[in-house]
N, C-alpha and C positions, 0 to 999 in steps of 0.2 A: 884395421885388422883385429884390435884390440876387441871392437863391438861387434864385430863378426861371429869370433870365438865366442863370445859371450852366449849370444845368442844362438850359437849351435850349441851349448852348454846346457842353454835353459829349455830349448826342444829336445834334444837327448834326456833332462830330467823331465820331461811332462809324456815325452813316449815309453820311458821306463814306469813311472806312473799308473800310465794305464795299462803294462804290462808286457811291454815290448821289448822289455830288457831284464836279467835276471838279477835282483836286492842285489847283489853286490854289485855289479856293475853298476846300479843307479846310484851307490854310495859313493863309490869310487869315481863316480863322475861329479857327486854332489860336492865331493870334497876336493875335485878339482877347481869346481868352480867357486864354490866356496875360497879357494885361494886364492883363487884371481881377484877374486873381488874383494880382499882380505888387506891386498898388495900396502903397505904401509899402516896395518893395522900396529899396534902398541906392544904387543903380544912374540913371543917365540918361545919355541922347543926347546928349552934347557938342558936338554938329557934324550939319549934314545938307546934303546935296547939295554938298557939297564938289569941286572938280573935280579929276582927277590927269592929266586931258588934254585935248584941246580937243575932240572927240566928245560926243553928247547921252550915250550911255551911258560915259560915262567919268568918275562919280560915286562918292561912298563917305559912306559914313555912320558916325558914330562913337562909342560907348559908352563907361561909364567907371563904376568907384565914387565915390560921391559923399564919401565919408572921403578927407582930404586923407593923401599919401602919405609916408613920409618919403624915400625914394629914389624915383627914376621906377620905373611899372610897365613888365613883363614887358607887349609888345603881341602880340596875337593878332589877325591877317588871315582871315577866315573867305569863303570863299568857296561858294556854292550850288550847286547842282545846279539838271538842269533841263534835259538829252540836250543842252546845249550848243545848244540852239535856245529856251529860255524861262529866265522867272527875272524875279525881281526881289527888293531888295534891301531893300523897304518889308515883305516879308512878313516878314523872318527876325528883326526885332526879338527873337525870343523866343532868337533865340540868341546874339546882343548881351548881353541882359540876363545870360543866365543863366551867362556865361561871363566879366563886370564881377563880377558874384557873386563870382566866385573871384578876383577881384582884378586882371584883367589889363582891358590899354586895349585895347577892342574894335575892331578896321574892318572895315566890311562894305561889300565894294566892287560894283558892278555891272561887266558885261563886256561887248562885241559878239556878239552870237548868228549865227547858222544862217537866216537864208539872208544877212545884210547882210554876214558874212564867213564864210569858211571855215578848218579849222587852216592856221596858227596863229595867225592874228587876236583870239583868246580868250585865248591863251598872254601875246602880245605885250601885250595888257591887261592879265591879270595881273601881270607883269612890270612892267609902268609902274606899277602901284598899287603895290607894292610898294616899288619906286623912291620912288616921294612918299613912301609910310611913311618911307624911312630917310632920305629929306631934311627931311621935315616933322614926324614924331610927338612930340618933344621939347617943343616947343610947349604940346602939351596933356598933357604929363605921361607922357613912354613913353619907353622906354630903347630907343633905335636897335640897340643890340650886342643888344639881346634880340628879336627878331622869331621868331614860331614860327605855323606855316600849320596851318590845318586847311581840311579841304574836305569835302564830301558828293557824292557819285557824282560828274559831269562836273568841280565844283569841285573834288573831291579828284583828279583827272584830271592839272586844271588845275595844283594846288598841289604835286601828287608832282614835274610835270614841271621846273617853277621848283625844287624844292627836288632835284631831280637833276643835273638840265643846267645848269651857272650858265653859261653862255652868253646864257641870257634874260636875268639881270640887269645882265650885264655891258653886252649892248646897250642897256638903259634903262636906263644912266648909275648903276647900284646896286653897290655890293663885291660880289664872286662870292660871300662868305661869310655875308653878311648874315640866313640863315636859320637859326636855330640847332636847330629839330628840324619836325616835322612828322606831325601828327594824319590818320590818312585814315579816313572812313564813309563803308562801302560803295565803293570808288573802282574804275574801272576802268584798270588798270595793264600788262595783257597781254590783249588784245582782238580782237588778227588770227584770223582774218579778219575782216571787217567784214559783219554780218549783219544789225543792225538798219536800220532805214531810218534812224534818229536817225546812224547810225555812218557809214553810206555819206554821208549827205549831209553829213557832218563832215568826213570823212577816204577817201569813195571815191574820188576824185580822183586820189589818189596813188601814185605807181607805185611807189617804196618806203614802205611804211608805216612801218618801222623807227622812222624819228622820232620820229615820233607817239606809241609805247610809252614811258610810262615806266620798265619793263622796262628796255630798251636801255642808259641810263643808269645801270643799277646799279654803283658805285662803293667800294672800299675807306673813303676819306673824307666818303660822304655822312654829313648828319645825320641823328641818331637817328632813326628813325621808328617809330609805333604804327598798326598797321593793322587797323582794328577794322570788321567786318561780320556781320550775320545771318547764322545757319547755314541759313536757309530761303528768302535772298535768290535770287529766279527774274530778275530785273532785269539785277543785274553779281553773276554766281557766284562765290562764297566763293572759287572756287580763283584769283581773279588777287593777294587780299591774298596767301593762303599762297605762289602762284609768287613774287610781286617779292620777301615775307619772304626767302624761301629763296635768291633771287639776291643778295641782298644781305649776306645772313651769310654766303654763299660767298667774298664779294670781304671778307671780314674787316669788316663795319661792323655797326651796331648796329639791328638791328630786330626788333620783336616782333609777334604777333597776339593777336587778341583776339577772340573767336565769340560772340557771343549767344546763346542757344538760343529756337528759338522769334519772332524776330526777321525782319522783312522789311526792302526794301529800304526804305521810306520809314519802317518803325519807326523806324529807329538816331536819323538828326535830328528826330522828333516826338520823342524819348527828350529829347531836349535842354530842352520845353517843361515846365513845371510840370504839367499834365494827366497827364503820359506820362511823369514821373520813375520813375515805378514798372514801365516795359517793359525797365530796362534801365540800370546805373549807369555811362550814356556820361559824363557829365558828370562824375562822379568819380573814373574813370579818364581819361578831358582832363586835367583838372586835376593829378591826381599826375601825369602823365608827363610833363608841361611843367615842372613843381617839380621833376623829379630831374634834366631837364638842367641841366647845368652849364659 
């Protein structure tokens, strides 16, 4: 029965795929099976519905290795994608898990969406989640000096822009330095004009968009960043990792890319899922490039 399900799991995720089913339900199926096949993984959810603000959506959920540590872990903030108007934080379980795997204290926070705010409303969340991390993560076993963001499209948006501007964290009561590197899939990072309708109704509003780019904030002393996206991404195009890259090694700091071949935009984070380790070694390169900052 066990291989049955399985199997209806992994045709359910290849007809979502090719579009027979709507992103979330391919998620929520991915992260089903992704459990199942998880079953005695090393890993669990330490925490759920946790609040970092007084908002319904200002929640985070928290993973961990279940091997006690001898120092606190390295915590990783992972934030979703989701055009900054959907999302939820019960789907990505599979990227909790798989990223306790490697050792680090997981939070996966939820944010305010599109139409209940507009930028930077999502920003400002991030920021406050982040904030609890480094007044709260100790707790449960996380080294505050070591906080390092990843995000996926809108979340890596999110996460470039905290870990460019510390001005956000500064306003949510966090050290401006607090972020020690930063992971992006698929992120959009230089996006003006604003075209899609997900973008307009994000950021049409605004009569300088400048802000809104995390572009803008490319900085000599920003932290390290790895900016890793599909070469076939038609969503957020390959050329906003290589522009920020390129803006960023001009002002003297540290950042690399990373291209998939082959890869869309919702590959990268299904890559993260045991089904889908095989589209793509995101996870492996996570993991080393968080271990070589220092």
């Amino acid at each position: 029965m066990g291989k049955i399900l399985l199997a209806l799991g992994a045709l359910g995720l290849a007809l979502g795929a090719l579009g027979y089913a709507s992103r979330w339900s391919q998620l929520g199926l991915l992260n089903s099976v992704d459990t199942l096949l998880s079953l005695g993984s090393p890993t669990k959810a330490v925490a759920r519905d946790v609040a970092y603000g007084p908002l319904p959506r200002q929640k985070l959920d928290i993973w961990a290795p279940t091997a006690k540590a001898a120092h606190p872990r390295d915590v990783v903030v992972f934030f979703y994608g989701g055009s900054w108007n959907s999302g939820d934080r019960a789907l990505y379980g599979f990227a909790g898990r798989a990223l306790a795997e490697r050792g680090y204290l997981v939070v996966i926070p939820d944010y305010r969406l599109v139409p209940e705010v507009r930028f930077p409303g999502f920003v400002e969340d991030g920021a406050a989640a982040v904030a609890w991390v480094h007044a709260h993560v100790a707790q449960y076993g996380g080294n505050p000096a070591r906080i390092h963001l990843i995000g996926h499209s809108a979340g890596a948006h999110i996460a470039a822009l905290l870990s460019l501007d510390p001005e956000w964290l500064a306003k949510a009561g966090a050290p401006k330095d607090s972020i020690k590197s930063f992971a992006g899939l698929a992120g959009p990072y230089d996006f003006v004009p604003f075209t899609s309708d997900a973008s307009k109704a994000a950021f049409g509003f605004l009569r300088d968009p400048s802000p809104s780019q995390p572009i803008t904030y490319a900085r000599p002393d920003a932290p390290p960043m790895l900016l890793m996206t599909g070469d076939i991404d038609e969503t957020v195009k390959p050329r906003n990792s290589r522009a920020l890259a390129d803006a960023l090694r001009q002002k003297g700091a540290k950042a690399a890319t990373l291209f998939y071949p082959r890869l869309g935009h919702s590959g990268i984070v299904m890559a993260l899922a045991r089904p889908f380790r095989g589209f793509a070694p995101v996870i492996d390169d996570v993991s080393a490039f968080f271990d070589r900052v220092r």
